[in-house]
LOKETI-140529 format. One record per residue: residue number from 1; residue in one letter; x, y, z of N, C-alpha, C in turn. Coordinates in steps of 0.2 Angstrom, whole numbers, plus 2048, in hexadecimal, padded with zeros to 3 digits. Layout:
// residues N
k|r|n.u|n.v|n.w|ca.u|ca.v|ca.w|c.u|c.v|c.w
NUM|a|X|Y|Z|X|Y|Z|X|Y|Z
...
This chain:
// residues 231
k|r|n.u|n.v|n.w|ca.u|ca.v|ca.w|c.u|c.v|c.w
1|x|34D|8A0|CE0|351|89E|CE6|353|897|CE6
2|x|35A|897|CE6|35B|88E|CE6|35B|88B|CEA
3|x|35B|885|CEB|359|87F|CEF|361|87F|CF1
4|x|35E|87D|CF8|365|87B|CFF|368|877|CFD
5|x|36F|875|CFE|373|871|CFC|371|86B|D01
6|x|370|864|CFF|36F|85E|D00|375|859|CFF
7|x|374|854|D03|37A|84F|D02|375|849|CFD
8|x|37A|845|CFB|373|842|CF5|371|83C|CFA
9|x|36D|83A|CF7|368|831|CFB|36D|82C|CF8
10|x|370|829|CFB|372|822|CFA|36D|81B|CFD
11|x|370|815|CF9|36A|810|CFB|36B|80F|D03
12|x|372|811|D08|372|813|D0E|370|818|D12
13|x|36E|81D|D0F|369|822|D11|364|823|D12
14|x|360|81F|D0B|35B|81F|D0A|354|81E|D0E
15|x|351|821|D11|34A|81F|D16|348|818|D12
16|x|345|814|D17|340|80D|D16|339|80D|D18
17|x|33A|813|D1E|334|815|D1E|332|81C|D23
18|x|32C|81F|D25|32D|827|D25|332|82B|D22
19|x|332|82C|D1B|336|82F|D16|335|839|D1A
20|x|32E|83A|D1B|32D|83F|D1D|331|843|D22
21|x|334|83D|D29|337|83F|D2D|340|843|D2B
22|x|342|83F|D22|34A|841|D22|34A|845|D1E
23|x|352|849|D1D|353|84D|D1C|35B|84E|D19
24|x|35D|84D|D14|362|84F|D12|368|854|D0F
25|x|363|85C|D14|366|862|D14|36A|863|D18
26|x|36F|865|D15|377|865|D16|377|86A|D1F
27|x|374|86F|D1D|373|874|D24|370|86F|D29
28|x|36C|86C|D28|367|869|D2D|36C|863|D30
29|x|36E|860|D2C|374|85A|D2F|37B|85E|D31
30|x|37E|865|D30|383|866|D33|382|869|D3A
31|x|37A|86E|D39|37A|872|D41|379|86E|D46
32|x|376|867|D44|376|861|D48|37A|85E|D4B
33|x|380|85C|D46|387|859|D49|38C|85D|D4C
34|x|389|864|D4B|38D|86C|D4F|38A|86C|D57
35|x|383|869|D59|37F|86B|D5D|382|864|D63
36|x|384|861|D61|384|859|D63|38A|859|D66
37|x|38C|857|D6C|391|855|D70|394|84E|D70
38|x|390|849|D6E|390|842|D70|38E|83F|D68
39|x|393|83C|D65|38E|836|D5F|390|830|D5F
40|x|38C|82C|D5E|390|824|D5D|391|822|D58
41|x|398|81D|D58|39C|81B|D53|39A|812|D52
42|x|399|811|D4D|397|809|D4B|39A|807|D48
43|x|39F|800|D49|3A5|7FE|D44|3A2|7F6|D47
44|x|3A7|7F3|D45|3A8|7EB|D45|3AF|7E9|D48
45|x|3B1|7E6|D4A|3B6|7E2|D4F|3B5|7DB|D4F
46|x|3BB|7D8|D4B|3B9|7CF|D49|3B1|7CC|D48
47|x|3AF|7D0|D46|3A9|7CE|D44|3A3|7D1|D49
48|x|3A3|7D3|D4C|39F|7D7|D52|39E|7DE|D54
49|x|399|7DE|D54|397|7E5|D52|397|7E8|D59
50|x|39A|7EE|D59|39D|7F2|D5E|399|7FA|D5D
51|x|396|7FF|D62|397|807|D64|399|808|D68
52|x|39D|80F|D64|39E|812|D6C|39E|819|D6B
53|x|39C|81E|D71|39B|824|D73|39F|826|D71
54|x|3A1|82D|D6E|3A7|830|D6A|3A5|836|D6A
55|x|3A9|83E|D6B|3A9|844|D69|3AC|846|D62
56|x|3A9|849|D5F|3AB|84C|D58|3A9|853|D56
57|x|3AC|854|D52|3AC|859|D4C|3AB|85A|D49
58|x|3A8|860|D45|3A7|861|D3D|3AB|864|D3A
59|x|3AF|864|D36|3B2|86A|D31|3AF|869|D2A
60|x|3AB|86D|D28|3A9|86D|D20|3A5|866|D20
61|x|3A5|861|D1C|3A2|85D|D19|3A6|856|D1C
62|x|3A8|857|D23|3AA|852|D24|3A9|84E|D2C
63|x|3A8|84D|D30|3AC|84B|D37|3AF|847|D3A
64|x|3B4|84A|D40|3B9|847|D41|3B9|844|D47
65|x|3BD|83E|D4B|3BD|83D|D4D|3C4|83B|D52
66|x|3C4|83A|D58|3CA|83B|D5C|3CC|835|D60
67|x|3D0|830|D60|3D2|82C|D64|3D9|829|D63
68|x|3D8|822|D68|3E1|821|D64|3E3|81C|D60
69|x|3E5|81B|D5E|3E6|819|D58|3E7|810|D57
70|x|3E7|80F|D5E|3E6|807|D5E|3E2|805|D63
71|x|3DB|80B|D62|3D4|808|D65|3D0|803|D63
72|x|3CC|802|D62|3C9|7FC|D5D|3C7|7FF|D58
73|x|3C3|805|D58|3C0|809|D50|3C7|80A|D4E
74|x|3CC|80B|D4E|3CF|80F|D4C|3D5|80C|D47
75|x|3D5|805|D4C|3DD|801|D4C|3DD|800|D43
76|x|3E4|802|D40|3E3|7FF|D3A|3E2|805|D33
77|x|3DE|80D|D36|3DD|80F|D32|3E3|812|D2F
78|x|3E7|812|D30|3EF|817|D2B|3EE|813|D25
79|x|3EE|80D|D25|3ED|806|D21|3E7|807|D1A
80|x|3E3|808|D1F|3DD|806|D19|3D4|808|D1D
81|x|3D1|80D|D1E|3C9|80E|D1E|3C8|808|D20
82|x|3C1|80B|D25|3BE|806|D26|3B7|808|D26
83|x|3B0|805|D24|3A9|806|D25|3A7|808|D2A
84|x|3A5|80B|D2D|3A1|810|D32|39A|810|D32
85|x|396|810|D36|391|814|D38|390|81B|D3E
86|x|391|820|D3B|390|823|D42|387|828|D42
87|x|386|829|D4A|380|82C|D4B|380|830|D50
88|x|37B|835|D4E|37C|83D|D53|375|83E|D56
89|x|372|83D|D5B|36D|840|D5D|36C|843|D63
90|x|368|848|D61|365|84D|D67|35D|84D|D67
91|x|35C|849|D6F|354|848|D72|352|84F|D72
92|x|34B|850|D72|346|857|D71|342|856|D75
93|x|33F|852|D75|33A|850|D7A|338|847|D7E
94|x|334|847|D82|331|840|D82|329|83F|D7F
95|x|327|83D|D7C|320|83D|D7A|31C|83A|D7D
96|x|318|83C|D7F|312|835|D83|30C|834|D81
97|x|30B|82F|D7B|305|82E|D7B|2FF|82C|D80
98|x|2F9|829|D7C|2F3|826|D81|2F5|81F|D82
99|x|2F7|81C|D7C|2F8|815|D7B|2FD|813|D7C
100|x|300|80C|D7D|307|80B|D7C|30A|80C|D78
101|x|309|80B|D72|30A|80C|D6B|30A|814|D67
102|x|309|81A|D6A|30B|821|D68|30E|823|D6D
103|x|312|821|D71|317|822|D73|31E|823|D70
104|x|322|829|D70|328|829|D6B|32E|82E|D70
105|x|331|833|D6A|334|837|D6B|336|83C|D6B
106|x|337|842|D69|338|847|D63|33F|849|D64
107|x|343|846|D5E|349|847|D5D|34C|848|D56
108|x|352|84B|D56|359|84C|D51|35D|847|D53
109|x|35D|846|D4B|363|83F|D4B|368|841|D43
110|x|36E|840|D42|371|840|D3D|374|839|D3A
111|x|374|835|D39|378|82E|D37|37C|82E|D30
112|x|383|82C|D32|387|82E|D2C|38C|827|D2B
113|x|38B|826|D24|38F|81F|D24|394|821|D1E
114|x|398|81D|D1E|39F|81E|D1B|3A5|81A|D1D
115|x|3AA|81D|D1A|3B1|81B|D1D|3B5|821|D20
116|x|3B7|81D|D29|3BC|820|D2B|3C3|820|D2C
117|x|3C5|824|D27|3CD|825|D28|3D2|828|D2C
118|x|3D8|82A|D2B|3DD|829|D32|3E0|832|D2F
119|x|3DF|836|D34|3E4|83B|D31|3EA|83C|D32
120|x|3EF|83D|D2E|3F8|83D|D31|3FA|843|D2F
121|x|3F7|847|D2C|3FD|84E|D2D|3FC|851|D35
122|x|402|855|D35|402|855|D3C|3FC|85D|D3A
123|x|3FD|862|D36|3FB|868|D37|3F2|867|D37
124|x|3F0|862|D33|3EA|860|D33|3E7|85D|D3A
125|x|3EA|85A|D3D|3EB|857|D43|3E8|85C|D48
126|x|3EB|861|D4A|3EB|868|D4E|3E4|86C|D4B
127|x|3E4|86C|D45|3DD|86F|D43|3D7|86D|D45
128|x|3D7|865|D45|3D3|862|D48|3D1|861|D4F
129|x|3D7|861|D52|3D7|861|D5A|3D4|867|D5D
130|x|3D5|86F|D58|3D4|876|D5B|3CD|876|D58
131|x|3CA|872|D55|3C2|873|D52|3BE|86F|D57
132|x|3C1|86A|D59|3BE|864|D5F|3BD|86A|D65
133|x|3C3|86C|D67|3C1|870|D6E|3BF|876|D6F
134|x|3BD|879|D66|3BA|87F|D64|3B3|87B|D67
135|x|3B1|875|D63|3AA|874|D62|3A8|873|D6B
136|x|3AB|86D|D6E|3A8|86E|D76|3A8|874|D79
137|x|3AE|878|D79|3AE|880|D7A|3B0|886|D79
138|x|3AD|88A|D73|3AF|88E|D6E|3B2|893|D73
139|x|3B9|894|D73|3BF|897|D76|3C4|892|D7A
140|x|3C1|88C|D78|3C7|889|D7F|3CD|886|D79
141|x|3CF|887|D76|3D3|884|D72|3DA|88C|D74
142|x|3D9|890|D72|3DD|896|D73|3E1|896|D7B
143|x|3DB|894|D81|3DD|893|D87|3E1|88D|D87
144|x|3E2|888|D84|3E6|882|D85|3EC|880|D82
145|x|3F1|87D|D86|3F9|87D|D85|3F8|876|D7F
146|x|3F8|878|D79|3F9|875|D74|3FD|86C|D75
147|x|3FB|867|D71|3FE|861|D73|404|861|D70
148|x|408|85C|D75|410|85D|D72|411|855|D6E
149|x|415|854|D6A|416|851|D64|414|849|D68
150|x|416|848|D6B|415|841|D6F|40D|840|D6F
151|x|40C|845|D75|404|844|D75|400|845|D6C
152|x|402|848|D68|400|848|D61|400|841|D5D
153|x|408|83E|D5F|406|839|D5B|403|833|D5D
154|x|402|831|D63|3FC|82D|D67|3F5|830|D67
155|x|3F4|835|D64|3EC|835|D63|3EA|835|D5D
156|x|3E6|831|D5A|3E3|831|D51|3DF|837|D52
157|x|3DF|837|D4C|3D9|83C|D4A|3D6|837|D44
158|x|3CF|838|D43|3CB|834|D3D|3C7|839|D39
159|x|3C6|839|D33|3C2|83B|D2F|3BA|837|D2C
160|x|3B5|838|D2E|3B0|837|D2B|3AC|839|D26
161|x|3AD|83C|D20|3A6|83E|D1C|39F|83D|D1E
162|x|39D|844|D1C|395|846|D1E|392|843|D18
163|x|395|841|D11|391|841|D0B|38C|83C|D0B
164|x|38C|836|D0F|385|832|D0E|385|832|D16
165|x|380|838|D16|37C|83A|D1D|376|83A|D1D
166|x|371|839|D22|36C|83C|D20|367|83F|D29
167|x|364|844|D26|360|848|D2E|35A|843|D2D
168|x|357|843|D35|352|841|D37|34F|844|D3C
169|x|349|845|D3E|346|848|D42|33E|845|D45
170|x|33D|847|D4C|337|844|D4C|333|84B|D53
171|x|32D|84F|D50|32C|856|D54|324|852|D55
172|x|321|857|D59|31A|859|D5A|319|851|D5F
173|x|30F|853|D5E|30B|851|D65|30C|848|D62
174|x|309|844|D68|308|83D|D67|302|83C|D61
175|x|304|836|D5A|300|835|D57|2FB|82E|D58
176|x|2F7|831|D5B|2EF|82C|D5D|2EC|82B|D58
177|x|2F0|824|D57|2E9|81F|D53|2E7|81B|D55
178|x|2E1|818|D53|2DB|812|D53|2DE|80D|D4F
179|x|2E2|808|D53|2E5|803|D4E|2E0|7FE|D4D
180|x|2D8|7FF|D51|2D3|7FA|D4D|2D1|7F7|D51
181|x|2D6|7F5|D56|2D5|7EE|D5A|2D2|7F0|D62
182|x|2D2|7F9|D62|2CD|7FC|D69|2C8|7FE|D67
183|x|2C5|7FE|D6E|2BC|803|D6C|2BE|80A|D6C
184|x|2C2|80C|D68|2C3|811|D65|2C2|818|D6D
185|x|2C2|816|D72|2C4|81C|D78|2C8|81D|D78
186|x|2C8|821|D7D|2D1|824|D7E|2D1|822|D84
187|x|2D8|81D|D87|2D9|81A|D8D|2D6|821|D92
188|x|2D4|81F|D99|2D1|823|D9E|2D7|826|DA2
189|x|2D8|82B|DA2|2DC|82F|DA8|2E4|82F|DA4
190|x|2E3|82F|D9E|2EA|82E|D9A|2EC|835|D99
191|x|2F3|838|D9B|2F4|83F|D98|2F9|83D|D92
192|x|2F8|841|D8D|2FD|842|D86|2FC|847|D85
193|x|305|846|D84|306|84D|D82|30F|84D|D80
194|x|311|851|D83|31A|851|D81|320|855|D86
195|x|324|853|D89|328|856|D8D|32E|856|D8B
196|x|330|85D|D8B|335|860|D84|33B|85E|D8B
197|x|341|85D|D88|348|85A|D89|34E|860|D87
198|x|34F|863|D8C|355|867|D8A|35B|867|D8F
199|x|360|865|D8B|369|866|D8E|36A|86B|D92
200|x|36B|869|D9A|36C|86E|DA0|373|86E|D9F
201|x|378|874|DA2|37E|873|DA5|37E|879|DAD
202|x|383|873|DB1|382|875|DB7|388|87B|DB7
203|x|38A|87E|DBE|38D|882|DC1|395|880|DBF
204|x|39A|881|DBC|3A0|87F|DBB|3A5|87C|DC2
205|x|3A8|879|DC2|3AC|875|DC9|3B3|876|DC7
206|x|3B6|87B|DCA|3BE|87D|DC9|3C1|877|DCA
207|x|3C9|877|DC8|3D0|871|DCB|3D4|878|DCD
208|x|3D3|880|DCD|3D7|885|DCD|3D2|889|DD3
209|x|3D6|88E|DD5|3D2|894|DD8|3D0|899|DD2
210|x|3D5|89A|DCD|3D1|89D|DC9|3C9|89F|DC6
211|x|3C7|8A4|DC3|3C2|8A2|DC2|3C0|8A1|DB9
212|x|3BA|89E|DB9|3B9|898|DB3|3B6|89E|DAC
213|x|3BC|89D|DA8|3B9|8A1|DA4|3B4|8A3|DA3
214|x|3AF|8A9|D9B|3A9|8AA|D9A|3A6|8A4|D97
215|x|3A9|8A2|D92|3A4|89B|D8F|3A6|894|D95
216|x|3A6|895|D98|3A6|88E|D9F|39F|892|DA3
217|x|3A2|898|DA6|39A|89A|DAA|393|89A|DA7
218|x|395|89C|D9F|38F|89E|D9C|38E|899|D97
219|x|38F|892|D99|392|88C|D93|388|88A|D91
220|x|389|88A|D89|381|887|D89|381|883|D81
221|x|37F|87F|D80|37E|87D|D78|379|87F|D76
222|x|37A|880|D6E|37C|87F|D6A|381|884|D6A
223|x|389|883|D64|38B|88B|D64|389|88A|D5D
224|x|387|88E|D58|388|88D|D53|38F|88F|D50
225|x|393|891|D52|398|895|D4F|39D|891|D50
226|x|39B|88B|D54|3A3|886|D56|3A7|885|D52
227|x|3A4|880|D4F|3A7|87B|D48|3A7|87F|D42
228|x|39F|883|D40|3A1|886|D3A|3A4|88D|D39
229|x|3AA|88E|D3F|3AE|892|D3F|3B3|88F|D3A
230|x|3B3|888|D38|3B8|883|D36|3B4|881|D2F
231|x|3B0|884|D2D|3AE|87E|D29|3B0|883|D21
């Protein structure tokens, strides 16, 4: 049986420390960034280091990103890439250790670094736009009145490469060690344990009398099928 397809370790990839918790399988970092409605984008701005909240995409080995074109990520990119960091994470739990110190989380993260480029075909364009509104709500791209050339060419579209990515995770109960310096009890009346963290969505709020199609009623994350209907 052969071995999953993996994206390789670069010295930017690379763990420095809990090697244990990453993960370079290509599945595990796409159904991540498919499951994910929010990621953050990390660039420079005269010398100052900037994030910001972004929705995205995957098609294939790549994801994309949406804004306009003389935002601060963005300004400049028809011209020449720019260095990136972006990250994806979905909370699982809160962990509560005894101590102050096994206290954590349990989470999925993806972090991908590269260069962001600007995309200008138009027909590439729309592919990207119908994957994006595929991926927040798998049908809603068909229900909507397509953008007209104007509104097209005021909104970028960027490309970032998944190739130097890597999965990270962090599951299970609080780890309780004896860092030496107690008398080795366990604080009095301390509960440890883990309270799992799951994505609620409320009752739909119309602008119409109509009623709110099937995936708005019954809207839930993860779809698996959003993005790699595209990929």
């Amino acid at each position: 049986m052969s071995a999953r397809p993996e994206y390789p370790q670069t010295p930017l990839t690379r763990p420095t420390r809990r090697p244990e918790r990453f993960s370079y399988d290509k599945h595990r970092i796409h159904r991540l960034v498919d499951e994910a409605l929010v990621s953050h984008l990390a660039f420079e701005v005269d010398h100052r280091p900037v994030v910001l909240p972004m929705t995205h995409v995957r098609i294939g080995d790549d994801v994309y990103l949406h804004g306009s074109p003389g935002a601060g990520p963005f300004r400049g990119l028809e011209r020449a890439p720019a260095n990136v960091c972006l990250t994806v994470t979905v909370l699982d739990g809160i962990v509560l250790g005894r101590r102050y110190f096994t206290h954590s989380v349990n989470f999925r993260s993806v972090v991908v670094h590269g260069e962001l480029g600007a995309v200008t075909g138009t027909e590439e364009k729309l592919r990207v736009l119908d994957a994006l509104l595929e991926h927040i709500a798998p049908g809603r791209a068909r229900d909507c009145e397509p953008p007209s050339r104007r509104e097209l060419a005021a909104t970028g579209i960027h490309r970032l490469s998944l190739a130097q990515s890597s999965f990270k995770e962090r599951t299970g109960m609080p780890i309780e060690k004896d860092t030496g310096d107690t008398d080795g009890t366990e604080p009095a009346g301390a509960w440890s344990g883990v309270v799992p963290v799951n994505l609620a969505f409320g009752p739909p709020q119309s602008t119409d009398p109509a009623p709110p199609p099937d995936y708005v009623t019954g809207y839930a994350r993860p779809h698996p099928g959003a993005a790699r209907a595209h990929a």
